[in-house]
GULUM-276088 format. One record per residue (C-alpha): x, y, z. Coordinates in steps of 0.001 Angstrom, whole numbers, padded with zeros to 6 digits, always signed. Layout:
XYZ...
END
This chain:
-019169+006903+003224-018353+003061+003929-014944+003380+002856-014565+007036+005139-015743+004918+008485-014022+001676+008225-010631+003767+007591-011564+005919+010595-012285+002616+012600-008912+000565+011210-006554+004042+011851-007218+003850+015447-007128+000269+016350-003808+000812+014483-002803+003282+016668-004371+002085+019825-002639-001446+019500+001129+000011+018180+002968+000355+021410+006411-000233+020011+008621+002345+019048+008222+003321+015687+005681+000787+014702+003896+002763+012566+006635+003995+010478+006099+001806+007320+001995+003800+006910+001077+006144+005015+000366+009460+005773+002690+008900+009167+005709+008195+006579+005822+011435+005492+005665+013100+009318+008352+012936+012313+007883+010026+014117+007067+011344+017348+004116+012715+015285+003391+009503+013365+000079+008457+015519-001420+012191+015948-001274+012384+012154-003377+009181+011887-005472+010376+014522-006283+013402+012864-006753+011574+009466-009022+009511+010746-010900+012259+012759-011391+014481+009069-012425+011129+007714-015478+010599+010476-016689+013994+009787-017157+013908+006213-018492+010182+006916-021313+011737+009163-021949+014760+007014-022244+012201+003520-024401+010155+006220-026793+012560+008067-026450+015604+005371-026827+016773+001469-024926+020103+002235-022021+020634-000171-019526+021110+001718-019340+017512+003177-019419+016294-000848-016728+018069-002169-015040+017789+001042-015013+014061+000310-014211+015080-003798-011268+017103-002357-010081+014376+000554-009945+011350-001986-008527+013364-004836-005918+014287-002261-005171+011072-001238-004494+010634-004731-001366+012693-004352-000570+011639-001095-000092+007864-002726+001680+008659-005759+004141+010785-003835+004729+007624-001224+005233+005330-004237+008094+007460-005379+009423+008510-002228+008903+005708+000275+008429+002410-002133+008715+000202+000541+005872+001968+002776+002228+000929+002676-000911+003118+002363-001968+003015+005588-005801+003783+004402-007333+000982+006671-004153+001234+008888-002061-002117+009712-004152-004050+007482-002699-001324+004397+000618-002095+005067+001698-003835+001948+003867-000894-000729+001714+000954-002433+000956-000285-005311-001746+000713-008735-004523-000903-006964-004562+001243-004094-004126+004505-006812-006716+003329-008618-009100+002629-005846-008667+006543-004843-009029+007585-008139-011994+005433-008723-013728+007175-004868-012673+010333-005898-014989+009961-009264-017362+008069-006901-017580+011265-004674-017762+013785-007095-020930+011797-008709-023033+012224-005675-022339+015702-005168-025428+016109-007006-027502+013435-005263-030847+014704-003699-030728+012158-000550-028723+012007+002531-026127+009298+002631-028705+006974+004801-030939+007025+002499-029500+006034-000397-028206+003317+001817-031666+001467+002412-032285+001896-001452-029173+000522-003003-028553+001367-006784-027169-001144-009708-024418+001813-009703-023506+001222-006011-022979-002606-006483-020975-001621-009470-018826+000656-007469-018548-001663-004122-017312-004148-006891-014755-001882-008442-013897-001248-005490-013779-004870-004031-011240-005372-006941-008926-002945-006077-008328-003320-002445-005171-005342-001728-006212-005617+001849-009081-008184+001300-006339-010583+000094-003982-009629+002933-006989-010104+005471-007609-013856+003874-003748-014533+004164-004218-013452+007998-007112-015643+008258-005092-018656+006911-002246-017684+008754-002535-016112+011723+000562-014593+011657+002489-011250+010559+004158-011463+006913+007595-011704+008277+006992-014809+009819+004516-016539+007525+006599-019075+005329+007752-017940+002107+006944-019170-000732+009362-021132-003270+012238-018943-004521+011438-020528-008091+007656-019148-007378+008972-015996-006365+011001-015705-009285+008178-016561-011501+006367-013849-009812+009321-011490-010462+009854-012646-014085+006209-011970-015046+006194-008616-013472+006328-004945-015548+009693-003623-013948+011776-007097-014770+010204-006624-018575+011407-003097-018163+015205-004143-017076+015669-007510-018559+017576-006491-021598+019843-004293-019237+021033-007984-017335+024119-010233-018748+022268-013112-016742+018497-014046-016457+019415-016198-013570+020351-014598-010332+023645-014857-008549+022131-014159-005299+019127-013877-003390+017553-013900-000262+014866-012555+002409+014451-009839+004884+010719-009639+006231+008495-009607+003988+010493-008900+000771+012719-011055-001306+015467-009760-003054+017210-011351-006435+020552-009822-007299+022058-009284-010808+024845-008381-012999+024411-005577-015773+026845-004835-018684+027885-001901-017131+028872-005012-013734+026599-002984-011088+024590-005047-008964+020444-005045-010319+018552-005632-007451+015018-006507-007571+012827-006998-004289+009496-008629-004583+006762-008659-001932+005382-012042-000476+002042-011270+000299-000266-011470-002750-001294-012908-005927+000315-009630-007652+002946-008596-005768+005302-004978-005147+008269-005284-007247+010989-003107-006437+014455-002423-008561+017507-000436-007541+020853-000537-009632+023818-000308-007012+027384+000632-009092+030744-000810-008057+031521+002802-007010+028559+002626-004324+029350-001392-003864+032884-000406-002562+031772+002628-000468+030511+000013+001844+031919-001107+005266+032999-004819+005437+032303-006946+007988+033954-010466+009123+031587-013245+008647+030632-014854+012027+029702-018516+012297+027058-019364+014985
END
């Protein structure tokens, strides 16, 4: 019920404060819509979300629980098919703050409040009562949770920052590396690489990108987040085939 009114609350400051033209293109579910859609398909999410927040709250009828069951389990999908379609787009659940690529945090946490939601279908209180007696099994689940929400980290970051992740400082390249290194996809590519050392890399917002050489001599290009303890890791193999399909330009000193 928390979770249901904060996202309502964070979708349309989102909205609300994105005047620029297609600011909200990088959130979940807006990705997946025409962009001169994008903030009427927040709007509505977060609408759906404040009336199964109210009916959890004031309510024990049924169809605001498995509303909920069916909204989070749904959400479920929603993520999984952003991480393989759009792996550079955030969530979007508590709007700009949810911006960072979805990742198994933010899959887990909807598959943990879709659980969450289908065990109180069968609780005998409204939603504001249970509140004023809290449960051992509510602080368990505000701590599960706690630990998978990315966006408490990113909200810290923002605190220490004050700034948007494209123009925070980076850290090193040799942390980033590290970061890269210790990640699931490079174990999942390394023995595909003639080098473990990169022959070029840089930055473009909030990613940095590491490029390789395979035995096959197509570019392996890995892109790793900058926000966060455990950052996105991306990988894309561009052939020589693809490589020279691309227009040249003339370098131009400043």
């Amino acid at each position: 019920m928390a979770m249901l009114l904060l996202g309502t609350a964070a979708k349309v400051l989102t909205v609300a404060t994105r005047s620029e033209p297609g600011g909200l293109s990088r959130l979940g579910p807006a990705v997946l819509v025409p962009e001169r859609v994008q903030g009427p398909a927040l709007l509505v999410c977060a609408v759906g979300e404040l009336v199964l927040a109210g009916g959890l709250l004031l309510t024990t009828h049924p169809l605001f629980r498995w509303g909920t069951v069916a909204f989070f389990a749904l959400s479920t999908y929603v993520l999984l098919e952003l991480r393989r379609r759009r792996p550079d787009a955030g969530c979007g659940c508590f709007g700009e703050v949810s911006s960072a690529p979805v990742g198994l945090r933010s899959i887990g946490r909807t598959v943990a409040l879709t659980g969450m939601a289908a065990v109180s279908v069968w609780s005998p209180v409204p939603g504001w009562q249970a509140a004023l007696a809290p449960s051992w099994l509510l602080a368990a689940g505000v701590a599960v949770l706690a630990a998978l929400s990315p966006e408490i980290e990113e909200l810290i970051d923002r605190v220490r920052y004050r700034a948007p992740c494209e123009q925070r400082p980076a850290p090193a390249e040799s942390v980033t590396l590290s970061r890269l290194k210790a990640s699931g996809t490079w174990r999942a590519h390394e023995g595909e690489l003639v080098s473990a050392d990169p022959y070029d890399t840089w930055r473009e917002l909030c990613w940095r990108f590491f490029a390789f050489r395979n035995h096959d001599d197509d570019d392996v290009v890995f892109a790793v987040y900058l926000s966060g303890r455990r950052p996105a890791v991306r990988m894309a193999v561009v052939s020589r085939e693809d490589s020279g399909s691309l227009p040249e330009y003339t370098p131009v000193s400043a």
